[in-house]
C-alpha positions as CSV (number, residue, x, y, z in Angstrom):
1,X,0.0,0.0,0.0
2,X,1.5,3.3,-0.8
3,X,0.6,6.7,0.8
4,X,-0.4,9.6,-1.6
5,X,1.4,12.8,-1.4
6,X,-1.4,15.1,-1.9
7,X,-2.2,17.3,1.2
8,X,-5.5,19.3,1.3
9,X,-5.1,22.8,2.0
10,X,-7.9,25.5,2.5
11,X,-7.3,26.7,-1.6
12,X,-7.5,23.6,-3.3
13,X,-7.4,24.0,-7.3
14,X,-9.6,22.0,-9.2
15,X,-13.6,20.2,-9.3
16,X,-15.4,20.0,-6.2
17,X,-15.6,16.1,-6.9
18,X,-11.1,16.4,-7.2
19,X,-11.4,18.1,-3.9
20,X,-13.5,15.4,-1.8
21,X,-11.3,12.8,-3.2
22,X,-8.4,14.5,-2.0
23,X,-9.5,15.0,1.5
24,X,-10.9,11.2,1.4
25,X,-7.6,9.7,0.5
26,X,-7.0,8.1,4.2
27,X,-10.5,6.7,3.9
28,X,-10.6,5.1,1.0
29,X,-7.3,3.4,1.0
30,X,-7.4,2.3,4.4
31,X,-11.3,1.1,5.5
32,X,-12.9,1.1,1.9
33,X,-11.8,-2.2,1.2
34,X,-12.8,-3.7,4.5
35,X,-16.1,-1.7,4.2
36,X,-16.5,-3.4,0.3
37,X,-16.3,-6.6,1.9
38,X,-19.0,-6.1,4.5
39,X,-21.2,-4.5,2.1
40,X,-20.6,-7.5,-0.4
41,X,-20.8,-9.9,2.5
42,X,-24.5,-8.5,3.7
43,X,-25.9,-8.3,0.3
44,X,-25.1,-11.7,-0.3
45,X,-26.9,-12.3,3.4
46,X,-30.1,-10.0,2.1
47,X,-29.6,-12.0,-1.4
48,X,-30.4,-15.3,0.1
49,X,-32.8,-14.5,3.1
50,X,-35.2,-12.4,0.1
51,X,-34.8,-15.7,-1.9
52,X,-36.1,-18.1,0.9
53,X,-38.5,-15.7,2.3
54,X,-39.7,-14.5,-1.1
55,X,-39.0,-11.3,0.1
56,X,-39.1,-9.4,-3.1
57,X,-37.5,-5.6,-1.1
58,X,-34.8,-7.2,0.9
59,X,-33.8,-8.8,-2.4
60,X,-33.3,-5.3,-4.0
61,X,-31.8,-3.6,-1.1
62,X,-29.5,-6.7,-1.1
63,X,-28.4,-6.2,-5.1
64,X,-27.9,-2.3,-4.1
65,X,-25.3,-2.7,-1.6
66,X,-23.7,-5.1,-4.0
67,X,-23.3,-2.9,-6.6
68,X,-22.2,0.2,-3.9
69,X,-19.9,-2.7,-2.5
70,X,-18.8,-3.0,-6.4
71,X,-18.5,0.9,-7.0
72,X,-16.4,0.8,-3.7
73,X,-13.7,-1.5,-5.0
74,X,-13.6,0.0,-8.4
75,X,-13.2,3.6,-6.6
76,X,-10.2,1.6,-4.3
77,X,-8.6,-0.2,-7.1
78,X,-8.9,3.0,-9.6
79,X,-8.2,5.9,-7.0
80,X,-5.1,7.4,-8.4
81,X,-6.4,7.0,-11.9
82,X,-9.2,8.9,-10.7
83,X,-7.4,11.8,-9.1
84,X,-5.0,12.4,-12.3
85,X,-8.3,12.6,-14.9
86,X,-10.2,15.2,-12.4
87,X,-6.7,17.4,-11.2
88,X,-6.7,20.7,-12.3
89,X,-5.1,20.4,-16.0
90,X,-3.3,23.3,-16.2
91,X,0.0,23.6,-14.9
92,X,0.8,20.0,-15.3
93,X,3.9,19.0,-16.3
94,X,3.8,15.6,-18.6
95,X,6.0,15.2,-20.9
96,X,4.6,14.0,-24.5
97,X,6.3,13.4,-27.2
């Protein structure tokens, strides 16, 4: 695991959604993946207790948190990905040739 070097100040450049992530870094590396795993683990637990109740709510509440469980990982997995497509674009020095 590797720490990001971005430190949130009170005049942040960039979206407001570049800005949250930045100040969310902490979170989302350390407890999103634990949290994606209890989400996942109790949808699968609302999955099959709608199927043997025929409980046709529980079953969608179930199939939402695992597709926020879903979004959570790909978020984790994708974080830095994410910060370099929303940072502010000028200023940046890439060099292309």
């Amino acid at each position: 695991m590797h720490i990001i070097i971005f430190r949130p100040t009170s005049h942040l450049k960039g979206s407001w959604l570049f800005n949250t992530l930045l100040r969310l870094d902490r979170f989302i590396y350390w407890f999103a993946p634990s949290l994606a795993m209890l989400m996942g683990v109790a949808g699968v637990a609302l999955c099959f207790f709608s199927w043997q109740q025929r409980l046709i709510l529980t079953g969608g509440a179930g199939l939402v948190l695992l597709l926020l469980a879903g979004g959570l990982v790909m978020l984790w997995s994708n974080y830095d990905w994410w910060l370099f497509k929303l940072s502010p674009q000028k200023g940046l020095n890439i060099p292309l040739k």
